[in-house]
N, C-alpha and C positions, 0 to 999 in steps of 0.2 A: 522502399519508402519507410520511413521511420516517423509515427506520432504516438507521441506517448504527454495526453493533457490531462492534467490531473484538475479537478475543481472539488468541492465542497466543505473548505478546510472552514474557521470562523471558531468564534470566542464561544464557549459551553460552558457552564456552572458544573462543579465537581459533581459525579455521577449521572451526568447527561449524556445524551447520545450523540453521533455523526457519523454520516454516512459519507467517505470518500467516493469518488469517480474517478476511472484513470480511461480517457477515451485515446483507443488502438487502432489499427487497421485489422484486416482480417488475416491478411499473412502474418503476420505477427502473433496473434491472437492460437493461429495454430503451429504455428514453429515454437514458440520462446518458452519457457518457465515466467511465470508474469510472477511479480512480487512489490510490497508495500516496504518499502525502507523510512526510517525516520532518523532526526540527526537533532537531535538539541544542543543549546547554546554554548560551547567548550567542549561538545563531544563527539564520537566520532557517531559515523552515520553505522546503524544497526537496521539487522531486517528485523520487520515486526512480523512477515509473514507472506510465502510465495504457494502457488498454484501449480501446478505441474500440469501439461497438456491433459493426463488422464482425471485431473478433476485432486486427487490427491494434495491434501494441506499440510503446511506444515505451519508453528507457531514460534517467538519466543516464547523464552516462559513468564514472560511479564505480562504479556497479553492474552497467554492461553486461557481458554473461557472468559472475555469479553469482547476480544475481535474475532470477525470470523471473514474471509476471505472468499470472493467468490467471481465467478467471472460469465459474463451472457453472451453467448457467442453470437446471438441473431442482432444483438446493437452494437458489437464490439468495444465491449467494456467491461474492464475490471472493476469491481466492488471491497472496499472495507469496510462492513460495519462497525462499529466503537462505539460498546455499550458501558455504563458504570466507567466513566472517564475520570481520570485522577490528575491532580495537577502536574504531575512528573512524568505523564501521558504528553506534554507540552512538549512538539518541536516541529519541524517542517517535516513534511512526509510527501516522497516521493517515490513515484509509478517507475518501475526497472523492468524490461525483458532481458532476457538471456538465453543463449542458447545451450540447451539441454547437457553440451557436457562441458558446460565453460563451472568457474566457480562463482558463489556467490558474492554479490559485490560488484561481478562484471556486469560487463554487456551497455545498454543501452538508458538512459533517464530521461525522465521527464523534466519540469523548471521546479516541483514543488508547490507546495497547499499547505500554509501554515494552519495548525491546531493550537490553541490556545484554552488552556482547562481553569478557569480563577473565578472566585466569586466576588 
């Protein structure tokens, strides 16, 4: 079975916080590489930053140190914090698994949780 629901996306004044949800199953949760992709308006979709089953992050470098990625296995849910948010921070961002030796970009999506960063 395959759920991957992302919620907490919404409008933020530059330098503000949000907190993404990406709600999983549990098989999933312990198979996949979970990861946060984001895709703005004429671009392509880029990872912002995945999970690996052993707890291991990784980041771009455009979010490293302000997002932090994380994931709670007892609610089966992925987490993206997004602190100090900038307006170029602004795109849909969506919930990916994949399995551990596929490449990044594969695998599985969620619908998406638009962020929006403008004062």
């Amino acid at each position: 079975q395959v759920q991957l629901v992302e919620s907490g996306g919404g409008l933020v004044q530059p330098g503000g916080s949000l907190r993404l949800s990406c709600a999983t199953t549990e098989s999933m949760l312990r198979s996949y590489v979970m990861g946060w992709y984001r895709q703005a308006p004429g671009n392509t979709r880029e990872l912002a930053a995945d999970i690996q089953m052993d707890g291991s992050t990784d980041y771009a470098e455009s979010v490293r140190g302000r997002f932090t990625i994380s994931r709670d296995n007892a609610k089966n849910l992925v987490y993206l914090q997004m602190n100090t948010l900038r307006p170029e921070d602004t795109a849909v961002y969506f919930c990916n698994a994949r399995p551990t030796w596929s490449n990044r970009g594969d695998g599985y999506w969620g619908q998406g949780t638009q962020v929006t960063v403008s004062s």
